[in-house]
py3Dmol code that shows the C-alpha trace and the ligand (Angstrom):
import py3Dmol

protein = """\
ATOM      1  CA  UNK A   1     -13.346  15.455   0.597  1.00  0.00           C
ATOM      2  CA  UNK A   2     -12.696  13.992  -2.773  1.00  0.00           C
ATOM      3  CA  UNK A   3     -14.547  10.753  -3.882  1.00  0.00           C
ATOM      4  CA  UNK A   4     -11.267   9.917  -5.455  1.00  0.00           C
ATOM      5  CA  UNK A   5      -8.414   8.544  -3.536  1.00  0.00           C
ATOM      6  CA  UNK A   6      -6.117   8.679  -6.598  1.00  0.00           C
ATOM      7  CA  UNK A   7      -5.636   9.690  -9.792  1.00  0.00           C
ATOM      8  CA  UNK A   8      -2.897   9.472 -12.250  1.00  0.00           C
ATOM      9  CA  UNK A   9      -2.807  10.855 -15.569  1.00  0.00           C
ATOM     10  CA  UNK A  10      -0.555  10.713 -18.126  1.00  0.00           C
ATOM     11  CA  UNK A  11       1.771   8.757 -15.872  1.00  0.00           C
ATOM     12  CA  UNK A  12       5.411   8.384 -18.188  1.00  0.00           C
ATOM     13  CA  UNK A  13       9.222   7.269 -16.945  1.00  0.00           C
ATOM     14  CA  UNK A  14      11.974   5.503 -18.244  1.00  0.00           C
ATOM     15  CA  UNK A  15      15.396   4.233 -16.849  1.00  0.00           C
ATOM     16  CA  UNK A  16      19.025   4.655 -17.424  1.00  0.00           C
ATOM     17  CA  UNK A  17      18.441   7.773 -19.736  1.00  0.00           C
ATOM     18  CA  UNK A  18      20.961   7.531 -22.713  1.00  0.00           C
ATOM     19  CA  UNK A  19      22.435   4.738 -22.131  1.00  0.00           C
ATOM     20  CA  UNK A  20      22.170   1.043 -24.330  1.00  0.00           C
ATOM     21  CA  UNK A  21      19.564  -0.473 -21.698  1.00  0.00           C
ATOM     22  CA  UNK A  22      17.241   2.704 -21.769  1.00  0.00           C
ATOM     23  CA  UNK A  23      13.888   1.728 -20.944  1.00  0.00           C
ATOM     24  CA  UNK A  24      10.874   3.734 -20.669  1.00  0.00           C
ATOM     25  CA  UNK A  25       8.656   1.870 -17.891  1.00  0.00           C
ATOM     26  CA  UNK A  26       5.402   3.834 -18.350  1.00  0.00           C
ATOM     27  CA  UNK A  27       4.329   5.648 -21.347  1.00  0.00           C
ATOM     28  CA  UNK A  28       0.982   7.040 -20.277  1.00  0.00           C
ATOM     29  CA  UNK A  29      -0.349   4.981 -17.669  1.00  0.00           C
ATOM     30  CA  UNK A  30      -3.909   6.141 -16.585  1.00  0.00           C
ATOM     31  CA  UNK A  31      -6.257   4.900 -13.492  1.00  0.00           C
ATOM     32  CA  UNK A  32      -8.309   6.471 -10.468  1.00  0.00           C
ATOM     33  CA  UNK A  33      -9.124   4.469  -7.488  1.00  0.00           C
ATOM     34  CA  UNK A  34     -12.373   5.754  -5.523  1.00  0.00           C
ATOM     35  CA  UNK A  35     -12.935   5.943  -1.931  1.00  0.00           C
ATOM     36  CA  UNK A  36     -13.930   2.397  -0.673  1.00  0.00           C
ATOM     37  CA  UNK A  37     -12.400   0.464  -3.951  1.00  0.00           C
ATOM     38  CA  UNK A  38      -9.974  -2.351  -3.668  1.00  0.00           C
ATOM     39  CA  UNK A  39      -8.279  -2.663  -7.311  1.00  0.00           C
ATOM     40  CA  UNK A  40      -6.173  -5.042  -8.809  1.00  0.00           C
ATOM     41  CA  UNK A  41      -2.979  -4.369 -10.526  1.00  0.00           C
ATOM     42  CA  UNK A  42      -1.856  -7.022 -12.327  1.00  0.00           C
ATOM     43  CA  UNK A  43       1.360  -7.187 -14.671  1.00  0.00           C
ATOM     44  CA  UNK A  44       4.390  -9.849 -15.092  1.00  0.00           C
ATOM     45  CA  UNK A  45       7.517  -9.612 -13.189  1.00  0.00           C
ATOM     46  CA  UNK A  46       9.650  -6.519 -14.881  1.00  0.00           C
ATOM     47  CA  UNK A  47       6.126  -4.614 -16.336  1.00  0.00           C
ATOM     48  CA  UNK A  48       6.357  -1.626 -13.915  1.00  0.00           C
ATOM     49  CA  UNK A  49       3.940  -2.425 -10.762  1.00  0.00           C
ATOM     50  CA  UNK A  50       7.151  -1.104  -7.931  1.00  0.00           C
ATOM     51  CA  UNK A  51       7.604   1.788 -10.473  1.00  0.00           C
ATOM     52  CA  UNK A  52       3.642   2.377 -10.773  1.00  0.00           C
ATOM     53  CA  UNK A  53       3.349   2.113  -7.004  1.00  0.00           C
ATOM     54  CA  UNK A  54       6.134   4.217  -6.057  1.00  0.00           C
ATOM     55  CA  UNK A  55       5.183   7.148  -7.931  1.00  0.00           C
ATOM     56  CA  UNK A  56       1.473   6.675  -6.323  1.00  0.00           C
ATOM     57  CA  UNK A  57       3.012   6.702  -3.099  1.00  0.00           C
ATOM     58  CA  UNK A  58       5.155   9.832  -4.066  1.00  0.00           C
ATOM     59  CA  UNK A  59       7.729   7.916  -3.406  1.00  0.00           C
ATOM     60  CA  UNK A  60       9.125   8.503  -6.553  1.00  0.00           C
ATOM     61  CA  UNK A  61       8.381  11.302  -9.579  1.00  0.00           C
ATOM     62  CA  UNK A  62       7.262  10.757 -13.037  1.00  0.00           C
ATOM     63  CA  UNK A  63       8.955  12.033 -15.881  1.00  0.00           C
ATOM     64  CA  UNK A  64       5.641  13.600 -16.929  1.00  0.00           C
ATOM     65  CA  UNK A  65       1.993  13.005 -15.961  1.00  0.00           C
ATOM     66  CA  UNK A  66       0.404  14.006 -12.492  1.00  0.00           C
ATOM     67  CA  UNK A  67      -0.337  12.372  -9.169  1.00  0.00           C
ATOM     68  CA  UNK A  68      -3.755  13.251  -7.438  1.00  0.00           C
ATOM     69  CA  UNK A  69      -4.329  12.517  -3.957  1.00  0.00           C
ATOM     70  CA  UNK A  70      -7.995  13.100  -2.575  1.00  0.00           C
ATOM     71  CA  UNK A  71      -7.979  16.004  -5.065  1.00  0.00           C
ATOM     72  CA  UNK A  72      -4.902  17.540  -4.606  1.00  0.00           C
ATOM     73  CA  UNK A  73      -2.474  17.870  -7.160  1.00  0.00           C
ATOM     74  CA  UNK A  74       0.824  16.919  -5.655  1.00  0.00           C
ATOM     75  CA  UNK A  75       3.076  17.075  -8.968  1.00  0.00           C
ATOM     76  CA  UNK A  76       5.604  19.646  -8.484  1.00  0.00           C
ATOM     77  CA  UNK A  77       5.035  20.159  -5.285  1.00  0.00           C
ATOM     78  CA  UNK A  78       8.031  20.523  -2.186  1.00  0.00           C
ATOM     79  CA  UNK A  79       9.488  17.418  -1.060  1.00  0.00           C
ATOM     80  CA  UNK A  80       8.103  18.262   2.055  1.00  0.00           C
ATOM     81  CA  UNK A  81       4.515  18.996   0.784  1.00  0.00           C
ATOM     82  CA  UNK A  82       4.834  15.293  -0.387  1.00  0.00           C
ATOM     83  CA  UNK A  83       6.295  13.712   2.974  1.00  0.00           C
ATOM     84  CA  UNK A  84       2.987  14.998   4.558  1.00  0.00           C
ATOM     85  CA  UNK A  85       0.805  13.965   2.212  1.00  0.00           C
ATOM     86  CA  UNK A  86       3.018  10.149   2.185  1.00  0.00           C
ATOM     87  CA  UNK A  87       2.451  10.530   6.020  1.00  0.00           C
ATOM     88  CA  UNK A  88      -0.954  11.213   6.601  1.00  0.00           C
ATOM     89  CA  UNK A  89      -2.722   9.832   3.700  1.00  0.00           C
ATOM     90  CA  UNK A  90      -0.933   6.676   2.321  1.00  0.00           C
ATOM     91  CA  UNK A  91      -0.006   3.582   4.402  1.00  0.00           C
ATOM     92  CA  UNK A  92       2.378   1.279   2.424  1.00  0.00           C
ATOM     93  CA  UNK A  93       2.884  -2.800   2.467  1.00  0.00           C
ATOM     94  CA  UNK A  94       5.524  -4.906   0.862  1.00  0.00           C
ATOM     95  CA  UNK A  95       6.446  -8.232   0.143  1.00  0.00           C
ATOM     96  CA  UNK A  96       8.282  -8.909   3.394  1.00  0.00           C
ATOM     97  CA  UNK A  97       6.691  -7.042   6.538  1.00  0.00           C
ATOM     98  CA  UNK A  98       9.522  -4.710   7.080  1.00  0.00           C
ATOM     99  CA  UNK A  99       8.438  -4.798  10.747  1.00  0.00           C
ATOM    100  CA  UNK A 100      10.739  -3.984  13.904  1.00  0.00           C
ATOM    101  CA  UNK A 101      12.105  -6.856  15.406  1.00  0.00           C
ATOM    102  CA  UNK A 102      13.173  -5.072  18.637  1.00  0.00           C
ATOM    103  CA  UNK A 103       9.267  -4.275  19.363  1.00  0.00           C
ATOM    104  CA  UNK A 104       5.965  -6.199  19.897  1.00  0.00           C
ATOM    105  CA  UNK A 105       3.761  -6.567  17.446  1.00  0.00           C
ATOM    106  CA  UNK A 106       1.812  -3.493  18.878  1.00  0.00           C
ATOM    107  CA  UNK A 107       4.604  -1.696  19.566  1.00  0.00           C
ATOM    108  CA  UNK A 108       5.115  -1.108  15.160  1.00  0.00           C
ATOM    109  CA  UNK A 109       1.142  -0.390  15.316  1.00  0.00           C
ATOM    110  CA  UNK A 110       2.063   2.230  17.962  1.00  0.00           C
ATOM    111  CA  UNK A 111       5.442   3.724  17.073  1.00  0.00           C
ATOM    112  CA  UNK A 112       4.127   5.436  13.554  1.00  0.00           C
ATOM    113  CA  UNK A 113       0.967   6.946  15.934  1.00  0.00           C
ATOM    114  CA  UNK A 114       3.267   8.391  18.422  1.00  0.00           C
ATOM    115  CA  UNK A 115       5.081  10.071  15.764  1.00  0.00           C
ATOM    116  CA  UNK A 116       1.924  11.640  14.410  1.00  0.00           C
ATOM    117  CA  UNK A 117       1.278  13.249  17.700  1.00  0.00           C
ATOM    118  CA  UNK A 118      -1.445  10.651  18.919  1.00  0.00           C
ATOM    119  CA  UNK A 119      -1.165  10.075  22.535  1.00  0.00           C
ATOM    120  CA  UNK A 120      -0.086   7.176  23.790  1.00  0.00           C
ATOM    121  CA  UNK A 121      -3.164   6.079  25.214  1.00  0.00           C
ATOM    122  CA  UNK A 122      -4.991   6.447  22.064  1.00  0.00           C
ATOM    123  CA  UNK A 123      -2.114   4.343  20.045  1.00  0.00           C
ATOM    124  CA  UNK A 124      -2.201   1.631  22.168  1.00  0.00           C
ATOM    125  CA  UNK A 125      -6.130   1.313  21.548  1.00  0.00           C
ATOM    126  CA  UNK A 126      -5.917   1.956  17.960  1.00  0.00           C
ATOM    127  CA  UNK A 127      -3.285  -0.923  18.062  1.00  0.00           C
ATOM    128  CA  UNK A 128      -5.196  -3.531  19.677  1.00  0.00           C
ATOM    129  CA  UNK A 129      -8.418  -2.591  17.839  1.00  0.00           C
ATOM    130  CA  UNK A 130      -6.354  -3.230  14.477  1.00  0.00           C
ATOM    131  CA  UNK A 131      -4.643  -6.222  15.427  1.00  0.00           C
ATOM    132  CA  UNK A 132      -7.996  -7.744  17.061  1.00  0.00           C
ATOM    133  CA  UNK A 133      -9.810  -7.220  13.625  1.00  0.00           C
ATOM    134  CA  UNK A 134      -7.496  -9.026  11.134  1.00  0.00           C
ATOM    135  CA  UNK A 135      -7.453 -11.828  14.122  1.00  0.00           C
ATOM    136  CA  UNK A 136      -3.859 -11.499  15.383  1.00  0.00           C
ATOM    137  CA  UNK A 137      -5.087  -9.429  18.792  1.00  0.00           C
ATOM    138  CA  UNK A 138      -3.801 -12.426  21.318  1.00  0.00           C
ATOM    139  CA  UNK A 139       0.110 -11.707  19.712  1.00  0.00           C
ATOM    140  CA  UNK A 140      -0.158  -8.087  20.256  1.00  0.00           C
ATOM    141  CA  UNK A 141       2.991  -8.353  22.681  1.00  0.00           C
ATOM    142  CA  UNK A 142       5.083 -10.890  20.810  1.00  0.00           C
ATOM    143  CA  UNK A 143       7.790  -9.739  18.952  1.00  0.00           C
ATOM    144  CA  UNK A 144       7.540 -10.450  14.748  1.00  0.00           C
ATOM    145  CA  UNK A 145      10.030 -13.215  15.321  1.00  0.00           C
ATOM    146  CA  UNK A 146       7.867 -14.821  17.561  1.00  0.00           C
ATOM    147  CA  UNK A 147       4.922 -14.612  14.596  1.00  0.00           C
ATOM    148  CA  UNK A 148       3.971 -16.595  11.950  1.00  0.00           C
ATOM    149  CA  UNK A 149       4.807 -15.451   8.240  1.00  0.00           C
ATOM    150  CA  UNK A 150       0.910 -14.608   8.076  1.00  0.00           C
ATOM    151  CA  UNK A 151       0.733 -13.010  11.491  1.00  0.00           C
ATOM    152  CA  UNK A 152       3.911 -10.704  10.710  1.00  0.00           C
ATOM    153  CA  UNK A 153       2.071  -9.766   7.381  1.00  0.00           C
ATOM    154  CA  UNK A 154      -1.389  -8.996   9.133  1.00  0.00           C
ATOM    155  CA  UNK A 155       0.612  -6.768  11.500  1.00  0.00           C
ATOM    156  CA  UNK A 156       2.150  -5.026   8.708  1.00  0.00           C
ATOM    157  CA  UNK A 157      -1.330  -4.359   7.680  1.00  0.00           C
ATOM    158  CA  UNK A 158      -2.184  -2.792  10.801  1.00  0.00           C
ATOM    159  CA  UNK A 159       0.622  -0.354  10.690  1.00  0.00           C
ATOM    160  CA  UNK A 160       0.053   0.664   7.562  1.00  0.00           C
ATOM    161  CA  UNK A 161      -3.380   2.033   8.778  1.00  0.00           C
ATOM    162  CA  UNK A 162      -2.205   2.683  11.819  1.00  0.00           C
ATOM    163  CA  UNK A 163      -2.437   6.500  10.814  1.00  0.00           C
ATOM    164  CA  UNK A 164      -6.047   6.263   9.278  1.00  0.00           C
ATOM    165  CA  UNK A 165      -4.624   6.549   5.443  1.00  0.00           C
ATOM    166  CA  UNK A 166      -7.035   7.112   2.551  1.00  0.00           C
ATOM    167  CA  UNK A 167      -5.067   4.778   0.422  1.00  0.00           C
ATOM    168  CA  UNK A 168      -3.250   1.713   0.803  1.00  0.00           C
ATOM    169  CA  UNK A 169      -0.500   0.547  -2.075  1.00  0.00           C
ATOM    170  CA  UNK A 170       0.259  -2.912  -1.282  1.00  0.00           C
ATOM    171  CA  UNK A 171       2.972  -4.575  -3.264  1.00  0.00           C
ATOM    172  CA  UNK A 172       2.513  -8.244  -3.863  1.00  0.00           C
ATOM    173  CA  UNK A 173       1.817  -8.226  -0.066  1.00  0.00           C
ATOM    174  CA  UNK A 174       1.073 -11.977   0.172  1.00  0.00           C
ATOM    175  CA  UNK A 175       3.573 -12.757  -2.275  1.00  0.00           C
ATOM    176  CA  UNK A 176       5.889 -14.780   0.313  1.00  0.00           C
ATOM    177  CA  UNK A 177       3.259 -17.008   1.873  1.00  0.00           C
ATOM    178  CA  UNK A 178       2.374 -20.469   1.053  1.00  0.00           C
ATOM    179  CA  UNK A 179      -1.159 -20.689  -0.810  1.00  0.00           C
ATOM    180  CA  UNK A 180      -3.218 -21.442   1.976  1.00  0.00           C
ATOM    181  CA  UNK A 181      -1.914 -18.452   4.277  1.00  0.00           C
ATOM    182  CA  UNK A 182      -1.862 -16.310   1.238  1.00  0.00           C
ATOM    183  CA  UNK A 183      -5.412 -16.607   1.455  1.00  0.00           C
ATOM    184  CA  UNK A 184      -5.980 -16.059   5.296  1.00  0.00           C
ATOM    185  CA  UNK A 185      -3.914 -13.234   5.363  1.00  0.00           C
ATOM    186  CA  UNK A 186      -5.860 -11.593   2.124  1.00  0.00           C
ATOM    187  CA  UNK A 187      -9.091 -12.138   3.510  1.00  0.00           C
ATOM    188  CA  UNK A 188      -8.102 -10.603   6.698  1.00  0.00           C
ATOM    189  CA  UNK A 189      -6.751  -7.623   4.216  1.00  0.00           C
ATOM    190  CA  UNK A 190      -9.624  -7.141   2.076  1.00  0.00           C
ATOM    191  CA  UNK A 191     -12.265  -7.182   5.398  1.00  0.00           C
ATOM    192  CA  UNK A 192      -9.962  -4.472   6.855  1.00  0.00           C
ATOM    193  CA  UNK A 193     -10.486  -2.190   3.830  1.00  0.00           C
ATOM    194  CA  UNK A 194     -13.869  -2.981   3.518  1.00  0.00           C
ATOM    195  CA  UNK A 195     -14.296  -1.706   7.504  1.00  0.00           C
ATOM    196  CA  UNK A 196     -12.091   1.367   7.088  1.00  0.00           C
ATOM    197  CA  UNK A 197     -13.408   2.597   3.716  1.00  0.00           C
ATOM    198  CA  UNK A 198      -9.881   2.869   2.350  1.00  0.00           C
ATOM    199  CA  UNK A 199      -9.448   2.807  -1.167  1.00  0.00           C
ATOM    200  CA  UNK A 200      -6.629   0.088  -2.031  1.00  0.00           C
ATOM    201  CA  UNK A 201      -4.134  -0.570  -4.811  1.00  0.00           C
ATOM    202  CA  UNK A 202      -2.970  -4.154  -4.695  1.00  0.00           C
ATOM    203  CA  UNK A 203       0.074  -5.375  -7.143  1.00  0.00           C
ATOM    204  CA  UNK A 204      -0.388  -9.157  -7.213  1.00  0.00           C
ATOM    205  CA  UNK A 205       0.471 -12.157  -9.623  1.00  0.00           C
ATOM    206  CA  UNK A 206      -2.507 -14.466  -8.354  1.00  0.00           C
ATOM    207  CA  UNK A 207      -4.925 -14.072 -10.615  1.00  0.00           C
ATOM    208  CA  UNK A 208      -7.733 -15.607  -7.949  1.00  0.00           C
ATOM    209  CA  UNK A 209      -7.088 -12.933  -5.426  1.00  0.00           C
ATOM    210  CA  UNK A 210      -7.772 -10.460  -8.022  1.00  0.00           C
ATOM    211  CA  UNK A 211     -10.464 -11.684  -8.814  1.00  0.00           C
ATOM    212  CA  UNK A 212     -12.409 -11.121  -5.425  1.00  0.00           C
ATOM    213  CA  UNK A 213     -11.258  -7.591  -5.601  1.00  0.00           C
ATOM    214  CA  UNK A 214     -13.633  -4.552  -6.983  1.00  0.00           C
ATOM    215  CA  UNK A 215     -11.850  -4.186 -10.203  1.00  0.00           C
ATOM    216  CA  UNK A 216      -8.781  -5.520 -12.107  1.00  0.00           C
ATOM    217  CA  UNK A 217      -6.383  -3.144 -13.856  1.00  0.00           C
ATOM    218  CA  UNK A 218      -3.309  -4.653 -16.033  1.00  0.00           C
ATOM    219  CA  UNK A 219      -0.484  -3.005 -16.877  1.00  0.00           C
ATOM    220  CA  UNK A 220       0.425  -3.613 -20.333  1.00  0.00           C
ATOM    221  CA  UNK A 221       3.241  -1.653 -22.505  1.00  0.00           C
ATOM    222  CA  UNK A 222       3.623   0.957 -19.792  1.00  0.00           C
ATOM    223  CA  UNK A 223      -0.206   2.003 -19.660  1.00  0.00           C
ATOM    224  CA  UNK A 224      -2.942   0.447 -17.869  1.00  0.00           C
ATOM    225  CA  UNK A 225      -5.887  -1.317 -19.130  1.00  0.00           C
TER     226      UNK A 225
END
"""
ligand_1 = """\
27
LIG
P 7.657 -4.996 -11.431
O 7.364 -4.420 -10.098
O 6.443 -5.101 -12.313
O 8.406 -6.288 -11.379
P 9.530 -2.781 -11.691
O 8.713 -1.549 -11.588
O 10.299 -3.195 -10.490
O 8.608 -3.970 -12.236
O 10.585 -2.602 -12.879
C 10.207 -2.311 -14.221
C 11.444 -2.231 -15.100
O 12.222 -1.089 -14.765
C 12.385 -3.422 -14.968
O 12.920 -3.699 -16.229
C 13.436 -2.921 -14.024
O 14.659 -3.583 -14.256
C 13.527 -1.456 -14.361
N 13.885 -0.624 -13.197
C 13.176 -0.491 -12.062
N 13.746 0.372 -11.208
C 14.895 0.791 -11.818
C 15.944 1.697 -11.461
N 15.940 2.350 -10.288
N 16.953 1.876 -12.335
C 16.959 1.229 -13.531
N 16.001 0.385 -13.935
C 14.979 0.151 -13.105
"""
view = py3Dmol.view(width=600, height=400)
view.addModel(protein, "pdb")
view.setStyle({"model": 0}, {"cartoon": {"style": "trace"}})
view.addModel(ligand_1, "xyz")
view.setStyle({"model": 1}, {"stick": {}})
view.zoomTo()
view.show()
């Protein structure tokens, strides 16, 4: 297996193509994330960090450049070749948890785990095992309404590894909790990637919680430095 998680190269795209409000988002934006690293991205509002995190998610395609995911060259590649990789390699958090409110807590741990074709059985472990390390274990069978904003976040955490990703792309993922709980709930994220190994990509504003990760990257003009 690759020591590299991911790297992009070359990464350029621009917006509304043509038109008055063109705007190119990324001009060569540059950065590999090793196994076990927790970076930084930092940027102001409107610099590019959803765009820069889609396309590292594959969510999205550059106009030019090339997306590496533990050594394989996805640019180009099927849609399908892509959804696998998304699927098996790269768990996602956002702002807002984006859980299921019709299901526990472990229930969204277990749901993406039954889909991969792990047995029920195992999901359910895997669940509680998550949920027990980033301290939320006791409201594994309350629904996210039922949770605090920093308990709904933690379990977003957990089912983003759920699957055992590589990489995690988090996207200002404590951006909607007071300071306090912002803090908590990064800890608890942080000591999770630390455990699993996973290399992690973190967009975030607070300047303090960058600075306890591995590395800082900014993104400046459309490249990263
Ligand atoms: P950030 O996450 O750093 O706030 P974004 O990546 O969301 O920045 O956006 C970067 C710039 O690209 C912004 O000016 C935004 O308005 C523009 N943009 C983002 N997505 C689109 C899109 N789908 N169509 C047109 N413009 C977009």
């Amino acid at each position: 297996m690759s020591d590299v998680a991911i790297r992009l190269t070359g990464i350029k795209k621009h917006y509304n193509a043509g038109k008055p409000n063109e705007i190119q988002v990324l001009r060569g934006a540059e950065l590999s994330v090793g196994r076990g690293e927790v970076v930084a991205l930092v940027a102001p509002s409107g610099a590019g960090k959803s765009t820069l995190l889609h396309i590292a998610g594959l969510l999205d395609t550059p106009d030019a450049g090339k997306v590496e995911i533990a050594g394989e060259d996805l640019t180009g590649r099927s849609d399908r070749a892509r959804t696998n990789a998304r699927r098996s390699q790269i768990g996602f958090v956002y702002q807002f948890h984006h859980l299921l409110p019709e299901f526990t807590a472990a229930e969204n741990i277990i749901l993406p785990q039954l889909a991969a074709g792990i047995s029920r059985k195992e999901a359910e472990a895997r669940a509680q095992e998550l949920l027990d390390k980033v301290g939320v274990g006791k409201r594994a069978d309350h629904r996210p309404g039922a949770l605090s904003g920093g308990e709904q976040q933690r379990v977003a955490f957990c089912r983003a590894l759920a699957n055992g990703p590589g990489l995690l792309l988090a996207d200002e993922p404590t951006g909607n909790l007071d300071p306090a709980t912002s803090d908590q709930v990064f800890e608890a994220l942080i000591a999770l990637a630390r455990d699993t190994g996973l290399a992690a990509l973190i967009a975030t504003h607070n300047m303090e919680l960058a600075a306890r990760m591995d590395r800082t990257v900014r993104l400046q003009d459309g490249v990263l430095v």
